[in-house]
C-alpha positions as a printed Julia matrix, in Angstrom:
256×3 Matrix{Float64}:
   1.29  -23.15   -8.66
   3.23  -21.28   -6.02
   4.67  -17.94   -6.27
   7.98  -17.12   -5.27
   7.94  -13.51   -3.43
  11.15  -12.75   -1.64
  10.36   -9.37   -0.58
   7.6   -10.23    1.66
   8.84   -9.38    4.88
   7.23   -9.88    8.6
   9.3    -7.46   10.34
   7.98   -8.64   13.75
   5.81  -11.35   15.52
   6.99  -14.65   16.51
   5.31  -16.49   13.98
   5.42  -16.77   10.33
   2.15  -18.09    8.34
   3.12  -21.21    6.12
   1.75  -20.08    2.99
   3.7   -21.81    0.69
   3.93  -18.69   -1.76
   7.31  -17.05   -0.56
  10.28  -16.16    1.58
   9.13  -14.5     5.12
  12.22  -12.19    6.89
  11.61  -11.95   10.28
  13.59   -9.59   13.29
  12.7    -8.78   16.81
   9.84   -9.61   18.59
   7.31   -7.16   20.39
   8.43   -4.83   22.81
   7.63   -5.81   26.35
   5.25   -3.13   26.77
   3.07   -4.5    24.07
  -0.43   -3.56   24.58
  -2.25   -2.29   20.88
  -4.51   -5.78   21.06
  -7.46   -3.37   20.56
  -5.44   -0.91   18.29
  -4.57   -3.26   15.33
  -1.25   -5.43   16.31
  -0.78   -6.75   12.56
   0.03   -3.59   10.46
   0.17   -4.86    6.61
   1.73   -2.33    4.23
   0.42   -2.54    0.03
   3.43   -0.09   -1.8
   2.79    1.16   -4.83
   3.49    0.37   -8.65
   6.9    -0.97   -9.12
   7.97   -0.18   -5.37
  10.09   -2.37   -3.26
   8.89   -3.78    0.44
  12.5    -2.18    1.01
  11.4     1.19    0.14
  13.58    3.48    2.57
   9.98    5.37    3.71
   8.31    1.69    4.73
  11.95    0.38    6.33
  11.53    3.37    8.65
   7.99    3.11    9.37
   8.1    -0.44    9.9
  11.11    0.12   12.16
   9.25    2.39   14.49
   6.15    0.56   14.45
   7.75   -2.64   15.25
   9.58   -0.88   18.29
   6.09    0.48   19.35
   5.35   -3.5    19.58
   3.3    -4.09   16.65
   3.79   -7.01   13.61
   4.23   -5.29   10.34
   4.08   -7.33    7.07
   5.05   -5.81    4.21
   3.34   -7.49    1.06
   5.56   -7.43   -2.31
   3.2    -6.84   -5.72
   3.5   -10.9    -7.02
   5.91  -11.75  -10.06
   7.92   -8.46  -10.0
  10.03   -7.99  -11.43
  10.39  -11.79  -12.74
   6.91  -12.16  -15.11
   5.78   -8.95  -15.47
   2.93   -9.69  -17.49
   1.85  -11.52  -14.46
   1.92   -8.08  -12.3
  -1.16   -6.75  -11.62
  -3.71   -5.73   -9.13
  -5.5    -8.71   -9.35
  -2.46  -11.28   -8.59
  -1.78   -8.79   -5.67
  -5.09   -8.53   -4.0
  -5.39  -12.84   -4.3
  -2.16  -12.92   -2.66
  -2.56  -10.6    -0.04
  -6.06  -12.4     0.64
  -4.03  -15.14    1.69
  -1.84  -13.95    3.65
  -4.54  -11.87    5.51
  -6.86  -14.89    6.1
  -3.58  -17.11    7.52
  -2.79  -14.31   10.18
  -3.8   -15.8    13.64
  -4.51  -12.19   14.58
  -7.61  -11.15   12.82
  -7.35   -7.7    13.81
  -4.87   -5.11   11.51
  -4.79   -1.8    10.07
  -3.98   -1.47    6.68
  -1.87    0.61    4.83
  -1.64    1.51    1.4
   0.49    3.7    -1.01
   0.17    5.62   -4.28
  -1.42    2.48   -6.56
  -1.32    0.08   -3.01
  -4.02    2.23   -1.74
  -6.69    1.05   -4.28
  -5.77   -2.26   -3.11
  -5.74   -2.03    0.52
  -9.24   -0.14    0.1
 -10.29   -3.75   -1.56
  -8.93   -5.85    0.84
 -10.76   -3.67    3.04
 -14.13   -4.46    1.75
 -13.4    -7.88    2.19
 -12.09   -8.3     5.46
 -12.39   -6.98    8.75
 -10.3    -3.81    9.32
  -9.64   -1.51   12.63
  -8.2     0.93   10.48
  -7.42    2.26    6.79
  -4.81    4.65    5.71
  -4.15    5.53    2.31
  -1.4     7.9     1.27
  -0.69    9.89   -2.0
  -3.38    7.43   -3.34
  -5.05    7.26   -6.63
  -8.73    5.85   -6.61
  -7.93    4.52  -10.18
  -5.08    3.55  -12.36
  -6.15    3.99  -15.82
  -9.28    6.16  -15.17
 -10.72    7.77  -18.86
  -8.84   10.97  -18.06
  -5.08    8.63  -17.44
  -5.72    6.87  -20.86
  -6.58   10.24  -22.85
  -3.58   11.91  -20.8
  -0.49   10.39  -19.11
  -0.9     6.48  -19.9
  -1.67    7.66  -24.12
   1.54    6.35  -25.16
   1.48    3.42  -22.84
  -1.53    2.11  -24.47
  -0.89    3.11  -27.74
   2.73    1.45  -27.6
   1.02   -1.39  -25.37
   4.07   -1.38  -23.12
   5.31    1.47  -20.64
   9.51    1.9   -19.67
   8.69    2.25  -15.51
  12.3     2.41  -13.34
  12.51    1.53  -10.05
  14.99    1.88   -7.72
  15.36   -1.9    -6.74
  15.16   -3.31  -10.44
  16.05   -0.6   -12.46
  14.23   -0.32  -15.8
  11.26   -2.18  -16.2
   9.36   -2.86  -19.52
   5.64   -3.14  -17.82
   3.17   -3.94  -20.7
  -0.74   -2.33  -20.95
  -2.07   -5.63  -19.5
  -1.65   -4.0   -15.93
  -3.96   -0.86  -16.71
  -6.38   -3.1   -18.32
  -6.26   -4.82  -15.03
  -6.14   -2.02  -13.02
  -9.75   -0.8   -14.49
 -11.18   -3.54  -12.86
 -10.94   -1.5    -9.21
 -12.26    1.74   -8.49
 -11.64    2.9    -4.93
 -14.59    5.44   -5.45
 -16.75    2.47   -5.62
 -15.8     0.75   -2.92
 -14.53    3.06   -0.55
 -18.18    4.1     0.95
 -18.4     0.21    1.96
 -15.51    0.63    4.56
 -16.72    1.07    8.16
 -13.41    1.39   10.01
 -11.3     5.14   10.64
  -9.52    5.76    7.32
  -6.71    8.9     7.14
  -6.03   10.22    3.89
  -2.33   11.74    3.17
  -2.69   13.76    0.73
   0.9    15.65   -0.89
   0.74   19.53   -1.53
   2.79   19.2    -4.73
   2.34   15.82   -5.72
   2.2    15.84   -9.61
   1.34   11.91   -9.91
  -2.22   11.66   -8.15
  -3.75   15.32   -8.25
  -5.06   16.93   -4.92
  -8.66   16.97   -6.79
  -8.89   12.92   -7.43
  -7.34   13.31   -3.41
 -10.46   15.1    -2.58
 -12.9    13.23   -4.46
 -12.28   10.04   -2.78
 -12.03   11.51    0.51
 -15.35   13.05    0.05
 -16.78    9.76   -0.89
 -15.74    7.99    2.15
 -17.87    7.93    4.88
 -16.95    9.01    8.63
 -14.92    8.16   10.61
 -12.52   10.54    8.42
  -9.73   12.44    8.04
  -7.51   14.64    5.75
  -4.4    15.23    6.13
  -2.22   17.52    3.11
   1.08   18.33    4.04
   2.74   21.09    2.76
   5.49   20.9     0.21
   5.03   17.2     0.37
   5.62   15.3    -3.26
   4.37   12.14   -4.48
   7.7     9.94   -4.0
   8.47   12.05   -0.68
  10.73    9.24    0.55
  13.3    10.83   -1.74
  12.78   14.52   -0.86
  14.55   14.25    2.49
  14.29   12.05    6.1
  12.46   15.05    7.22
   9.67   14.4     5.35
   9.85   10.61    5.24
   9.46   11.4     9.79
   6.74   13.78    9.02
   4.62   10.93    7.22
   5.5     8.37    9.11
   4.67   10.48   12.63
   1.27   11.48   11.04
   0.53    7.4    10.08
   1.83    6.4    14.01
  -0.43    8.81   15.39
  -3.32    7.75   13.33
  -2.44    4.18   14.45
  -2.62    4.74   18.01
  -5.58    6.97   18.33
């Protein structure tokens, strides 16, 4: 059955893969000066739980990495917000598969945020990556500690009230946590070869600097950590300031 996804976006690149399973926006081409063939050209971006591929903080990003000349694709989580108890990790990492394995480019850097990043550390496992950055990332969504603390009521009510910017209140049920335990970045994170940069937010109240640390410290090298002060968990709303200082740390990353 195919899967309508209108958010997917390919922001650059002059082709779009015939998948079959959505609606692929495409703008201008690589810059002349296009030379990252050993860098990564396809940069896929994984948001987070109920976020947009229009996010203002990945429209930015993928705006200056397309004028740096490389093809960003920006994967939307499957059946949001139509069939929500069809979202899930699971839907999104089969998807993304796809799209990954019909790139004629093999080589990308992935990129994934808050929730994305447990699924772009799976995708990493399973394909082969130049690079890995995961900001403000979780290694689990429903670990013990969420389901005796902030997802309680969500489990105990079996449904949780989630708004999002794009489409507004959103009645998710438990279905996605149980889904969600199935993937454990802490268990698969040692099995990634490629550079990975963590961003990790000073005062980010969502995904504590401690869970940060512990799945930095059980990645191997080649590593890095990156906290930036006074940083929050949805920085893209704090101020463009911060949404440059993200994106300039990701670019850098990128290109080294």
């Amino acid at each position: 059955m195919k899967i309508k996804i209108p958010q997917i976006s390919l922001l650059s690149g002059n082709k779009i893969p015939k998948l079959g399973l959505g609606t692929w926006g495409i703008g201008g081409g690589p810059t002349k000066d296009h030379n990252n063939d050993d860098k990564g050209q396809n940069v896929i971006i994984i948001p987070g739980f109920t976020s947009a591929t229009d996010n203002i903080s990945f429209k930015s990003l993928g705006e200056e990495l397309s004028a740096k000349g490389f093809n960003v694709i920006k994967i939307a989580w499957p059946y949001l917000p139509e069939d929500l108890g069809k979202y899930n990790f699971t839907n999104t990492i089969n998807y993304s598969s796809e799209v990954i394995s019909k790139l004629e480019n093999k080589g990308f850097v992935l990129l994934g945020f808050s929730m994305g990043g447990v699924i772009a550390t799976k995708l990493a496992t399973l394909f082969p990556t130049k690079k890995l950055g995961l900001i403000v990332s979780p290694y689990q969504a429903g670990s013990e500690d969420d389901l005796s603390g902030k997802y309680k009521e969500w489990k105990a009510s079996g449904f949780r009230i989630a708004n999002s910017t794009k489409y507004g209140e959103l009645k998710v049920p438990f279905s996605f946590i149980e889904d969600a335990r199935k993937y454990n970045a802490l268990e698969m994170i040692s099995k990634v070869d490629c550079p990975k940069l963590f961003i990790v937010a000073e005062k980010d109240t969502k995904v504590s600097n401690n869970a940060s640390r512990k799945l930095y410290n059980a990645a191997k090298e080649p590593k890095e950590w990156c906290q930036i002060p006074k940083m929050e968990h949805k920085y893209q709303y704090q101020s463009q300031e911060m949404i440059d200082k993200v994106n300039a740390k990701i670019i850098k990353f990128i290109n080294s």
